[in-house]
DOKEZA-881336 format. One record per residue: y, z, x of N, C-alpha, C in turn. Coordinates in steps of 0.02 Angstrom, whole numbers, plus 50000, padded with zeros to 5 digits. Example, Ala and Ser with C-alpha at 12.3 -4.5 7.8 and 13.67 -1.06 7.14 Angstrom:
BEGIN
497165039050660497755039050615498355039050660;498885035450642499475035750684500025039450645;
//
This chain:
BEGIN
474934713251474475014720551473475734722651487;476224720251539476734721751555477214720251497;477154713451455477424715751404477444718351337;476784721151351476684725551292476974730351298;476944733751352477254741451393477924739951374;478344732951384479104732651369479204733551301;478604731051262478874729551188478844737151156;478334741651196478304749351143478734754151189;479054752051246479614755551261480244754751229;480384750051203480944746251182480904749151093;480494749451086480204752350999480504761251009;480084762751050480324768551071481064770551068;481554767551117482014766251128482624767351065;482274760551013482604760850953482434766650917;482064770350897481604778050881482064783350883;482324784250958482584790750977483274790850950;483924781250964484314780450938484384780850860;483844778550827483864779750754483994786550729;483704791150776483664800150773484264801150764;484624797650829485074801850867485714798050810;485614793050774486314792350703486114794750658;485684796550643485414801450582485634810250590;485504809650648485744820350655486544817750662;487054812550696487664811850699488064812050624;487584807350591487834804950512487764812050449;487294815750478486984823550441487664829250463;487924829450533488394834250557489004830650525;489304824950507489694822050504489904822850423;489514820750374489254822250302489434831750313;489124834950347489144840350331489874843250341;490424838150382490824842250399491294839050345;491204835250302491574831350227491374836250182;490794837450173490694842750132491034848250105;491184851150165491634859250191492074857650135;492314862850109492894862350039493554865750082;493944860150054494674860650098494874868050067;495354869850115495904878350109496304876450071;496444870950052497364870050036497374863249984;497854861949968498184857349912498424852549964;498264846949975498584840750001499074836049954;499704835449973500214830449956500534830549995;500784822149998501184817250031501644818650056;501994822350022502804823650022502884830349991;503064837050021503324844750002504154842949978;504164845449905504694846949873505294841249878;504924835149873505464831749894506004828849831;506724829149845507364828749816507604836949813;507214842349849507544848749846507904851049895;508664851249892509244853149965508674861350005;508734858750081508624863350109509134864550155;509414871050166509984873050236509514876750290;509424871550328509084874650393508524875650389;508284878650440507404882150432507174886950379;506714886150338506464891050291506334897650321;506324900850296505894909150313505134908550318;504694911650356504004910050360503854912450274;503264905950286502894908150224502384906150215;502054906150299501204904450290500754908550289;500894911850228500504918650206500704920450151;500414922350100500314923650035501024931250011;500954935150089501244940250078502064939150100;502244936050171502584932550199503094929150125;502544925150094503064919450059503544923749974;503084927549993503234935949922503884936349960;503924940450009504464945050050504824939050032;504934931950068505374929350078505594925950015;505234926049962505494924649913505924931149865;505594937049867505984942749830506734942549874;506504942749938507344944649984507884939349977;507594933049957508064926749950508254928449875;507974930649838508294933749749508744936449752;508624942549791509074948449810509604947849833;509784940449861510424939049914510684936049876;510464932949832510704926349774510554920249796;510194919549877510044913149876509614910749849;509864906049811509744899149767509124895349801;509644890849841509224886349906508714887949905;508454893149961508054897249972507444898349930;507774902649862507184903349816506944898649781;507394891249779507074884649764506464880949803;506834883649866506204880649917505404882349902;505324888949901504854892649879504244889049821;504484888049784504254885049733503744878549733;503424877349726503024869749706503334865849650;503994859949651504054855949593503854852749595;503054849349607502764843649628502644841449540;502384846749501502624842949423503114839249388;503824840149435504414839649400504624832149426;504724826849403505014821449418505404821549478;505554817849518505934819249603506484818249568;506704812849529507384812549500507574815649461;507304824249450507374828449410507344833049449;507344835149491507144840349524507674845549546;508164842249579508714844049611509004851249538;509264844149456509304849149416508874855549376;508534853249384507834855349352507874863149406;507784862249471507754868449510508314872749491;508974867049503509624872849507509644879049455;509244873949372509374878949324508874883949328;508434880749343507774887049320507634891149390;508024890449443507804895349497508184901149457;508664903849467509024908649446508524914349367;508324908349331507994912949279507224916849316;507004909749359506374912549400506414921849445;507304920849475507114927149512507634932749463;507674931749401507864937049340507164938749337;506554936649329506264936849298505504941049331;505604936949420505264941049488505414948749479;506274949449483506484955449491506494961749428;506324960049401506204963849322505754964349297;505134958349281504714959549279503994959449294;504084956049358503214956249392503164962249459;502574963949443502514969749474501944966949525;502114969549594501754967049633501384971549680;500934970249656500324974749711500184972349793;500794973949842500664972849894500324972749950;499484980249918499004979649940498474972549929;498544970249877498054968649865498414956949891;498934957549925499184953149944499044950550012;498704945550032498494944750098498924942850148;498924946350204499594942950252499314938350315;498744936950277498244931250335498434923850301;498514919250343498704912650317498274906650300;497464909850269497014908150247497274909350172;497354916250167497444922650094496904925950090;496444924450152495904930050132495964935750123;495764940250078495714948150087494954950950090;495074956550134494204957550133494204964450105;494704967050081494364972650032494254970649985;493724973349928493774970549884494074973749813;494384970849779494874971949713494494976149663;493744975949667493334980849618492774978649638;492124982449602491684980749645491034974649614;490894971949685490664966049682491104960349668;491824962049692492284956049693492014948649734;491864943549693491554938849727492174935749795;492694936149789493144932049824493274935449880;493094942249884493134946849959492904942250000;493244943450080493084940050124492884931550098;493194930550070493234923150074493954919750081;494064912050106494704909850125494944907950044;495644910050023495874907249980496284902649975;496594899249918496824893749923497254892049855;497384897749822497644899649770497364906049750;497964912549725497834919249703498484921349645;498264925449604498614928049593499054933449559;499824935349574499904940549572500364944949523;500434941349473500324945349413500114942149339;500034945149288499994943149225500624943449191;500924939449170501494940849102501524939049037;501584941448985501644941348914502274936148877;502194931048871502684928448836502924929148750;503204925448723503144926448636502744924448619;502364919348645501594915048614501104916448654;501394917848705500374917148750500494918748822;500034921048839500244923148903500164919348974;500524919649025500214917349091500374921449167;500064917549186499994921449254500634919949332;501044921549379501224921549420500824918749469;500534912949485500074909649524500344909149588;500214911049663500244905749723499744901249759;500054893749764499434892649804499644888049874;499234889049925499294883649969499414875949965;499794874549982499894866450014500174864750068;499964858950079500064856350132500344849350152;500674847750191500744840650177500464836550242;500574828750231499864826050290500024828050344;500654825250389500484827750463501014836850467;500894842350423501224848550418500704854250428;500944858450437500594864450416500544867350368;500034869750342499984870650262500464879750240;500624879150206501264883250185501014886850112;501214891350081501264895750027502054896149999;501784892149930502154890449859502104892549802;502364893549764502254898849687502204890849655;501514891549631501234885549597501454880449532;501474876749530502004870449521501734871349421;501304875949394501024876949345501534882649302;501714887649349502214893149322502884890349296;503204884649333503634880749321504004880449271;503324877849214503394876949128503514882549096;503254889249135503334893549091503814898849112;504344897549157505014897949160505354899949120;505464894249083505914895149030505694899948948;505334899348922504914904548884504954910848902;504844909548977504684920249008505374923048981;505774916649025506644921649008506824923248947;506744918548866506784918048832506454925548804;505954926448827505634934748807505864939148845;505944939048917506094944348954506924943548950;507104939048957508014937148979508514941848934;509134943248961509534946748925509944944248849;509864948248813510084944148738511084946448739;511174943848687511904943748683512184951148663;511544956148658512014963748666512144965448733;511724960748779511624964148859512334960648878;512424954248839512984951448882513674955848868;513924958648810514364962848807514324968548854;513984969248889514234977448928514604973448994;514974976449021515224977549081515024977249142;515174971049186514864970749244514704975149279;515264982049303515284985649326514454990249311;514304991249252513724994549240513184991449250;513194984949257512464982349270512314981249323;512704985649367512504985949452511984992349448;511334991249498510974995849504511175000449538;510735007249489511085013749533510425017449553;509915017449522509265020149570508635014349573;508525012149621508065007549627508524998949590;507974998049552508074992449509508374994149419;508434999049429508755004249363509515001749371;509675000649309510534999849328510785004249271;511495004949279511895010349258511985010649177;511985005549152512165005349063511255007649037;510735006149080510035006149054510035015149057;510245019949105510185026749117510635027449054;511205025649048511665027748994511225027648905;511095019948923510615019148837510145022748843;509655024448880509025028348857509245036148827;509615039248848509515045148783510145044348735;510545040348740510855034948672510285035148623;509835029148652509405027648596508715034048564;508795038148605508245043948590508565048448554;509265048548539509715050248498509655047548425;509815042748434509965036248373509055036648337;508605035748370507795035848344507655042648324;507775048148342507815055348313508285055248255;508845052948252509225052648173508875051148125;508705043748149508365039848087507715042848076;507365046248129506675048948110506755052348072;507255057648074507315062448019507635060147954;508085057147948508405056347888507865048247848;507595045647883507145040347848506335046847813;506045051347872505395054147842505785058947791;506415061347785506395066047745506455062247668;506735056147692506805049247624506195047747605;505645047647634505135044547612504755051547586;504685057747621504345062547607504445064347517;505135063447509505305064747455505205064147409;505045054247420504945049247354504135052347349;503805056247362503085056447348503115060647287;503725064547297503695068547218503915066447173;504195061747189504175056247104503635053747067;503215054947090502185052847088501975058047023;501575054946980501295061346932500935063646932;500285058447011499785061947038499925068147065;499425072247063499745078747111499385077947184;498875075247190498685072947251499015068447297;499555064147260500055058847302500735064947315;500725071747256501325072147271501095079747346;500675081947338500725085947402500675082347485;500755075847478500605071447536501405074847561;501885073847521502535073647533502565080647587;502585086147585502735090847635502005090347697;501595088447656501215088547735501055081047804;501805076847763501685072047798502415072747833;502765078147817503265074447842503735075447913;503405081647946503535079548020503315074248039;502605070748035502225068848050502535061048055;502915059047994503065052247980503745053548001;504155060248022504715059948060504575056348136;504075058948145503955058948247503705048148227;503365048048180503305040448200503705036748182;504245037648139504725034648118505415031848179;505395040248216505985039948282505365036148309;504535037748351504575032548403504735025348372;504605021648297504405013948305505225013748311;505685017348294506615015748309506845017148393;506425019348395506525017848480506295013948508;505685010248493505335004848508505845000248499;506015000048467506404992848425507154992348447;507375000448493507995000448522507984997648576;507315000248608507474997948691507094992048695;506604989848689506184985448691506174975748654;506744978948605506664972248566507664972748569;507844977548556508484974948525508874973248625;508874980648646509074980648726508754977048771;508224977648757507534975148789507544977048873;507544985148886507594985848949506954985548971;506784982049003506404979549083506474982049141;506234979249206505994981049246505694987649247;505894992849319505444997949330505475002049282;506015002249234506175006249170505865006249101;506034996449087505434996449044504584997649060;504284996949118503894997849135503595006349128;504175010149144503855016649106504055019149038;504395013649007504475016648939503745014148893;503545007048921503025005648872502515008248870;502355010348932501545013148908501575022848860;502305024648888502295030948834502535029148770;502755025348778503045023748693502265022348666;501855017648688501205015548671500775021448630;500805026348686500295033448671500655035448631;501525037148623501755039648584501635036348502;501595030848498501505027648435500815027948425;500295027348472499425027948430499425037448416;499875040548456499745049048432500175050448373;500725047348363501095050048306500485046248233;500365040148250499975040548198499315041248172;498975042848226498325048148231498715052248187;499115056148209499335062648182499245060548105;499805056248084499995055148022499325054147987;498795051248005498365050147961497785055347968;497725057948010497385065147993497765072047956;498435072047967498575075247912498715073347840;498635066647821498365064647755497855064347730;497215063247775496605067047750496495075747764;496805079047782496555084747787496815088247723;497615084747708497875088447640497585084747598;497165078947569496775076047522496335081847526;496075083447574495305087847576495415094147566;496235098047569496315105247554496335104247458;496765097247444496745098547391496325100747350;495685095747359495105095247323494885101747327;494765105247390494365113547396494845117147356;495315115547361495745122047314495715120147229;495385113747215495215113847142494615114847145;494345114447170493665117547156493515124147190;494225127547196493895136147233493755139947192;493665141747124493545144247086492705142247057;492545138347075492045133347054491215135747098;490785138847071490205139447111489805134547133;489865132547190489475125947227488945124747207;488505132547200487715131947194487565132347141;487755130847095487985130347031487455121347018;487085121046955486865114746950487205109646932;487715113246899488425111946841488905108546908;488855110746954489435107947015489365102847063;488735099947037488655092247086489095089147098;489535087547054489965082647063490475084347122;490605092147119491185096147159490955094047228;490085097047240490035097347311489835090447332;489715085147273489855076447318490495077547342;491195078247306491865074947343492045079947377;491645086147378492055091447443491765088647498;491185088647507490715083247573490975077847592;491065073447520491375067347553491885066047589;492335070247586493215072747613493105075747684;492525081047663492385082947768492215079047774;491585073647778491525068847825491995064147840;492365062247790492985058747788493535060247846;493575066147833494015067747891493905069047957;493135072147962492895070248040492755064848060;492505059848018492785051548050493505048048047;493935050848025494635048648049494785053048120;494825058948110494785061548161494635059148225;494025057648221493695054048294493855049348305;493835043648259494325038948260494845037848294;495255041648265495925041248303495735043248368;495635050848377495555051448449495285046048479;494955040648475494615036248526494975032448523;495345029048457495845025348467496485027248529;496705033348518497285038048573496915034948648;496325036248655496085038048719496135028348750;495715025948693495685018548713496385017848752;497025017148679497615013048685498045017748780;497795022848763497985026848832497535020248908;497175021648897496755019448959496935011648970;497135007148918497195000748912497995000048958;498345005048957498965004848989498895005949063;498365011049073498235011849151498075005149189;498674999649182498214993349240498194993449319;498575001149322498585001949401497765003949415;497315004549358496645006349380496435000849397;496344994149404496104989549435496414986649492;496834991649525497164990149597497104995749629;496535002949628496475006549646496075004949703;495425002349699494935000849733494355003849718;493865004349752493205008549748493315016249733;493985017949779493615024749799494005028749705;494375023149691494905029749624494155025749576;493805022449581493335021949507492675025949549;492605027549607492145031349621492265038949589;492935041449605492965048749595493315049149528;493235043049493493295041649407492575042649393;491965042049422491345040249397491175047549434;491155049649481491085056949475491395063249418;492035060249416492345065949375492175065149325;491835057749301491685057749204490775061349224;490425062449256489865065249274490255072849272;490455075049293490625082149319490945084449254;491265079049209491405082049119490955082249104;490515076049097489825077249046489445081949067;489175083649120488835090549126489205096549084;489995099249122490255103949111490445101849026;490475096948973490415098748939490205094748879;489335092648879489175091848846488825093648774;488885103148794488875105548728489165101748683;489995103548716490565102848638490525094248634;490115089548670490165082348657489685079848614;489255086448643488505086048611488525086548525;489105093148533489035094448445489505090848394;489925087548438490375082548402489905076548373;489515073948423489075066348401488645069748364;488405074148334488045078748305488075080248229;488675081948226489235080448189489505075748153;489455069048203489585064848157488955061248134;488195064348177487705061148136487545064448056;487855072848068487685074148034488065071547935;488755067147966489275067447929488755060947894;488495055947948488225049747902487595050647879;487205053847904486485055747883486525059247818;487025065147831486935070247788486345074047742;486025076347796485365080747770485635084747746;486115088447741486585095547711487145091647690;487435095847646487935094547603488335101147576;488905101347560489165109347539488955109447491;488795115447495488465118247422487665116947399;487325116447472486695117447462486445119947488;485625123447435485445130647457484915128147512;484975131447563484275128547623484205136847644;483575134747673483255140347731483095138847784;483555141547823483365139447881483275144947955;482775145147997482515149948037482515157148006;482195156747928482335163247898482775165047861;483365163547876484035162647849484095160447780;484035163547717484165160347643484635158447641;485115153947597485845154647606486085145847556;486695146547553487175140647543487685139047574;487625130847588488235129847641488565130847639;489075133747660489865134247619490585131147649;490115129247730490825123247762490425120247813;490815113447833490575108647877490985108347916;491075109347995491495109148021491405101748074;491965101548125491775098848171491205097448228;491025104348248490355107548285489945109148244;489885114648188489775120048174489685118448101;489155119048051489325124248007489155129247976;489225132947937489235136447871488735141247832;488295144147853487675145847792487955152647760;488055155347697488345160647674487605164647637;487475166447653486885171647614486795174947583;486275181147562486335181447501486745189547495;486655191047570487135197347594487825194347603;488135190247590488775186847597488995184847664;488605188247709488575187347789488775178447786;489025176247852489065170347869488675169947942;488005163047935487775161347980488045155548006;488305155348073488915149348125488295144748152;488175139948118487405136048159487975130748204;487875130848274488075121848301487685118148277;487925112448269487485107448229487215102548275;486925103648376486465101648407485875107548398;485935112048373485345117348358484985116348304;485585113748252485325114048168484965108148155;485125103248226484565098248212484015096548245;483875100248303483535101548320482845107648287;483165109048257482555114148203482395112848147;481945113648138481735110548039482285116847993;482435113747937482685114747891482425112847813;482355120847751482345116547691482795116247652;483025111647641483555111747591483305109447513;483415113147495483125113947424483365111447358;483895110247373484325105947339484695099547354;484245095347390484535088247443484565083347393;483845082347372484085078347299484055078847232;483495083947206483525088247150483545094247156;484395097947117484145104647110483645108847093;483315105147037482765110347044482465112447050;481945116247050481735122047083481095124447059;480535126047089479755127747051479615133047114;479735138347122479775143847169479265148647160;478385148147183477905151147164477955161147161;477565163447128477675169747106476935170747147;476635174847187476065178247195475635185347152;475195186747148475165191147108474395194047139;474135199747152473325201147159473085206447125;472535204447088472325209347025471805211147032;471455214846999470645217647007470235210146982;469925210447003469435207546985468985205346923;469125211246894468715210446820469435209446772;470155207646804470685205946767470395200546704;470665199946648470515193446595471265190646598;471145185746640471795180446653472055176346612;471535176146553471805172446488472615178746453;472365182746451472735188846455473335187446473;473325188746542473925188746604474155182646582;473975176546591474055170646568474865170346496;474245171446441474845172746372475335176846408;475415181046428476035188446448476625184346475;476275180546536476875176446578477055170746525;476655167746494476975160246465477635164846412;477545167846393478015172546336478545173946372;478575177046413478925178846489479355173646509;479055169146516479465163846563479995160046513;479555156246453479835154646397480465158346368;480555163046351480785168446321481635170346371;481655167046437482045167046460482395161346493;483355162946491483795157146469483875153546546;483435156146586483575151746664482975147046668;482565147546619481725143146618482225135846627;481895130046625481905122746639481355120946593;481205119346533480835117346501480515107546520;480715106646573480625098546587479995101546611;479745104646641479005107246666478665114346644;478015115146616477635117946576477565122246639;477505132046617477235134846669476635136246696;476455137046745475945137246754475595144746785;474975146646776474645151846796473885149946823;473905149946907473135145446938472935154046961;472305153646977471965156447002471785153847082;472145157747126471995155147207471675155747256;471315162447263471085165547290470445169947268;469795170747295469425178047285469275181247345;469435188047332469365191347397468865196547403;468345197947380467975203447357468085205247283;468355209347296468585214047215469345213347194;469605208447241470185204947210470275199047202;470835198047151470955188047119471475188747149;471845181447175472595181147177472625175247141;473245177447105473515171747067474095169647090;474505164847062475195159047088475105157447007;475865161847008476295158746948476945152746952;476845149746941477485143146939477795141446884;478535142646901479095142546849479615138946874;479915132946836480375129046843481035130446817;481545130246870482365131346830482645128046869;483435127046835483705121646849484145122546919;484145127446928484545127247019484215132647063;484245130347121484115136247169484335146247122;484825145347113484975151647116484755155347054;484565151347001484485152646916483665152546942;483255149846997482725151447018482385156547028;482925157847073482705166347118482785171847078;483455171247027483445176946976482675174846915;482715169046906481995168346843481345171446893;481185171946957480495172546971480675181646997;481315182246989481385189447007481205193346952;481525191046895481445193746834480285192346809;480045188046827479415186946821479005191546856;479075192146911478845197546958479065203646906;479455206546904479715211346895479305214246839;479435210746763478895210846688478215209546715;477865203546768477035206046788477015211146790;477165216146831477005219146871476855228146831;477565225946778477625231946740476875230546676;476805224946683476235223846625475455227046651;475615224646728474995224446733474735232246735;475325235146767475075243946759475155247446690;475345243246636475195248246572474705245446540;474355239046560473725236146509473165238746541;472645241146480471875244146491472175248846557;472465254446556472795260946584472765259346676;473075254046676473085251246750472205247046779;472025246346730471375244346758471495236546798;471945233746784472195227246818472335226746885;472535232446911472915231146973472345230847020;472535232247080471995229347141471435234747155;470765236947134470625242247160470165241847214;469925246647252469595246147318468775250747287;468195248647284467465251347247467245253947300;466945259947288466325264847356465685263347312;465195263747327464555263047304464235271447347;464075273847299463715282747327462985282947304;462455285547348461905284847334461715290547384;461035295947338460905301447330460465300147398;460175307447430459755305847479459135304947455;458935309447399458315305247364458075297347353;458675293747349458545287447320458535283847389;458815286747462458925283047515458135283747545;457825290547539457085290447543456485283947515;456765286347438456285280647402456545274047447;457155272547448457475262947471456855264247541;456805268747578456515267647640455715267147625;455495271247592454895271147572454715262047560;455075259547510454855253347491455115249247537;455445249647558455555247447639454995245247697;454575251147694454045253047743453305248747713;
//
C-alpha cells in the first residue's frame, strides 16, 4: 500500500508539472506571436557621415520637423541621416546620398504637402483620431504611414515613413528606403528646367512664404502672354469656320468664339506655368486646381454653346414651318432631337465641372468627421430646400430619353388641348388653341396622364356624337354623312367612315360618327365641318322631324273612367 500511495503521488506530481510547461510554453508562444512595431536591421545607415548627435526622431512628427528644418538650413548631413539607404549598396551610399539628398529636400520643400494633424507625435505613430470614418488603423500602433502622394511622368508614389530599429538601439523614424528610387524621377518632373536656371539668384530667394520673387513676377507675365494668344488664336480659328459652305459649320464661328478665346488663354497658361516654368510649391499648388475648373468650365462652355447654336439653327429653319402639320415630321424629329441633345450635354458638363471641382478638394479627406458630417447635413438641407428644381431637371432628362412628347405634338392634357411648342430644361410648352401658353414642370407632367395624339401616328379618327328622334331613318343620315365626309379635302381615305348607332334612350337614338384625317389639326377642322352640315341637315329633312323630340300622351276623362271601369 505505501507504495502505491508513492507511485500515484509521484504520477500526480508529474500531472501538475506537465500543466505547469504547457500554460509556460502557451504564454511564451503567445508572446512570439505579438507582431513587432518596427523594422529590425543589423546595422542603421551604415557608410553614411554623421556630425554629432542627430535631432530626435522617435516620432513620426519629430523626424518631419527635423527633417524639413535640416532642408531649410542646407544641411546635407543631417537630411541624409534621415533617410533609410538600407536598399543602396554600403559602398554606394556615401555617393548615392550626397547626390540625391539635395534633390530629396527640392522636392520635400515644393512639393509635398503635409498634413501635420494627421502626423503622430507618439513614438509608436499611433493616431487615435480617425482620418475618415471607420478608419481601421485608429488607435492602433504603427510601424509605417504615410504622408503624401506624388505624381511622377509615369506613375505615381507615395512619401512613406517607417520605423526601424537596430539590435541593441532604439527604434527611430526614417523616410523609407522604397522612396529612394523614386528620387530621381520626382525631380526630373518636379525639378527646375533650364528656363528656371537662367533667372537670377537674387529672385529665387523667397519673398512670401515658400513663393519666391521671379514666380510673383511670372504669374501675371504669363496671364498676359495666355490672354494674347487666347484672343488672337480664337479669333484665327473662329474665322476659318467661314470658309465652310455648310451654313451650320459656318454660324459655329461667332458663337464659339469667346468661348474658344477663354479656353485657348487657359490651356496657354497651363502650358506657361505648369509645363514650360513649372511653378510648384504653395503656388503651384493653387494654380492647379483653378486652372483645372478653369479648363473643365471653359469647355463645358465651349460645347454647350455649339449645341445650342446647332439647335437655334435648326428652329430658325424650320420657323416658318407648322409643327402640327403631318407634312412636318421630319422638322419636329430634329427639333426634339437637338433639345434633348442639348440638355444632355448640358448636364453633362455640369457634372463633369462639379466632379473635376470636387476631385481637387483633397483637403476633404484630412478634414475629419465633423467637415463630412456638416457636408452630409448640408447636401440634406439642399435636397430638401431644393428638390423641386432637382426634381425637374432628372425629369427632364427622363423626359429627354423616354420621350412621351415631342415638339410639335398635339396632346391633351388636364383639359388643356394644345401643341408642344418647346422643351425646356424644367418646363415645357403647350400652345393652344387660344394661342395661350400652358408652363407644365415636367415632375407634374409626369405625374398626370397625358394624350398625345400624335406619339406615333398622326392620325386621327375623332368621334362626332349626334341624338335624333327616334323614328330618325339612319340609312338616310347614314348616305348624308358618307357624301359629307367623302366630299371633303381633310378626309384620310386609308379608313372607310363610319355611322354606329350607340345608344336608345326612350324617344331618342344617339349615334357616333367616325372620320379619319391625316393630322390632329385637319381632324378637328374635318369633324367641325361634319357636325356643322349634320346638324343643318337634320333640321331641314321631313320639316325637323329628326331632331330630338320629347312625346305627352293626353287622355280624356271619359276614357280614364272607362280604363277604371275595366280596371274594377
Amino acid at each position: 500500500m505505501p507504495s502505491a500511495r508513492i507511485h500515484d503521488g509521484a504520477r500526480a506530481v508529474r500531472l501538475v508539472l506537465f500543466l505547469l510547461l504547457t500554460a509556460l510554453s502557451g504564454v511564451a508562444g503567445g508572446e512570439t506571436t505579438e507582431p513587432t512595431r518596427f523594422f529590425e536591421v543589423k546595422r542603421l545607415n551604415a557608410g553614411i557621415p554623421q556630425d554629432g548627435d542627430l535631432p530626435d526622431h522617435s516620432s513620426p512628427q519629430a523626424m518631419l520637423e527635423a527633417l524639413m528644418s535640416a532642408c531649410a538650413e542646407g544641411d546635407m548631413k543631417t537630411s541624409a541621416a534621415m533617410v533609410d539607404w538600407s536598399f543602396v549598396d554600403v559602398t554606394d551610399r556615401q555617393p548615392t546620398s550626397q547626390k540625391l539628398t539635395p534633390k530629396l529636400c527640392y522636392i520635400l520643400r515644393r512639393n509635398v504637402t503635409v498634413d501635420w494633424e494627421t502626423i503622430s507625435d507618439r513614438p509608436d505613430g499611433q493616431y487615435d483620431r480617425p482620418r475618415f470614418p471607420e478608419d481601421p488603423l485608429a488607435g492602433q500602433p504603427r510601424r509605417s504611414l504615410i504622408v503624401d502622394r506624388l505624381e511622377a511622368a509615369d506613375h505615381s508614389t507615395s512619401l512613406r515613413l517607417r520605423r526601424v530599429k537596430e539590435k541593441n538601439g532604439e527604434p527611430v523614424w526614417l523616410v523609407a528606403p522604397q522612396f529612394v528610387d523614386d528620387i530621381e524621377p520626382l525631380y526630373e518632373h518636379y525639378g527646375p528646367n533650364d528656363y528656371v536656371s537662367l533667372i537670377p539668384e537674387s529672385l529665387k530667394r523667397n519673398a512670401i512664404g515658400a513663393i519666391r520673387w521671379w514666380e510673383i513676377a511670372a504669374l501675371p507675365l504669363c496671364l498676359l502672354i495666355a490672354a494674347g494668344l487666347g484672343w488672337a488664336l480664337g479669333r484665327a480659328l473662329t474665322s476659318a469656320f467661314d470658309h465652310f459652305e455648310k451654313m451650320w459649320i459656318r454660324i459655329l464661328g461667332p458663337a464659339l468664339q469667346r468661348p474658344l478665346e477663354i479656353l485657348i488663354g487657359v490651356i496657354s497658361f497651363n502650358v506657361l506655368t505648369l509645363l514650360v516654368l513649372r511653378l510648384d510649391g504653395d503656388i503651384g499648388r493653387m494654380i492647379r486646381p483653378i486652372s483645372k475648373f478653369a479648363m473643365v468650365a471653359a469647355i463645358a462652355w465651349t460645347a454647350i454653346r455649339a449645341v445650342s447654336a446647332v439647335a437655334t439653327f435648326i428652329r430658325q429653319r424650320y420657323a416658318e414651318a407648322d409643327l402640327s402639320d403631318e407634312e412636318e415630321a421630319e422638322a419636329r424629329k430634329k427639333i426634339t432631337h437637338v433639345s434633348v441633345v442639348r440638355r444632355v450635354v448640358a448636364f453633362g458638363m455640369f457634372v463633369a465641372a462639379i466632379g473635376a471641382t470636387l476631385s481637387e478638394l483633397d483637403m476633404l479627406q484630412s478634414l475629419g468627421i465633423a467637415l463630412l458630417s456638416s457636408a452630409g447635413a448640408m447636401g440634406v438641407l439642399l435636397g430638401v430646400a431644393g428638390h423641386r428644381v432637382l426634381g425637374n431637371i432628372l425629369a427632364g432628362l427622363q423626359i429627354a430619353v423616354t420621350k412621351p412628347v415631342r415638339i410639335g405634338d398635339c396632346v391633351l392634357f388636364e383639359g388643356h388641348y394644345g401643341w408642344v411648342e418647346d422643351i425646356t430644361y424644367t418646363y415645357l410648352t403647350i400652345r393652344t388653341f387660344s394661342h395661350q401658353r400652358l408652363v407644365v414642370p415636367f415632375t407634374h407632367f409626369l405625374s398626370k396622364p397625358v394624350i398625345n395624339k400624335s406619339h406615333t401616328d398622326p392620325q386621327l379618327n375623332e368621334p362626332v356624337f349626334l341624338t335624333v328622334d327616334a323614328q330618325t331613318s339612319v340609312d338616310e343620315i347614314r348616305a348624308y354623312y358618307l357624301e359629307v365626309v367623302e366630299n371633303h379635302p381633310d378626309w384620310c381615305p386609308d379608313e372607310e367612315p363610319k355611322l354606329e348607332v350607340v345608344d336608345l334612350d326612350g324617344d331618342d337614338v344617339k349615334l357616333r360618327l367616325r372620320a379619319t384625317s391625316t393630322d390632329p389639326g385637319r381632324a378637328w377642322d374635318l369633324h367641325c365641318h361634319v357636325r356643322e352640315k349634320m346638324i343643318a341637315f337634320l333640321g331641314a329633312a321631313r320639316n325637323g322631324r329628326y331632331l330630338p323630340r320629347s312625346r305627352l300622351e293626353l287622355a280624356t276623362k271619359a276614357t280614364d273612367e272607362v280604363e277604371q271601369r275595366r280596371a274594377s
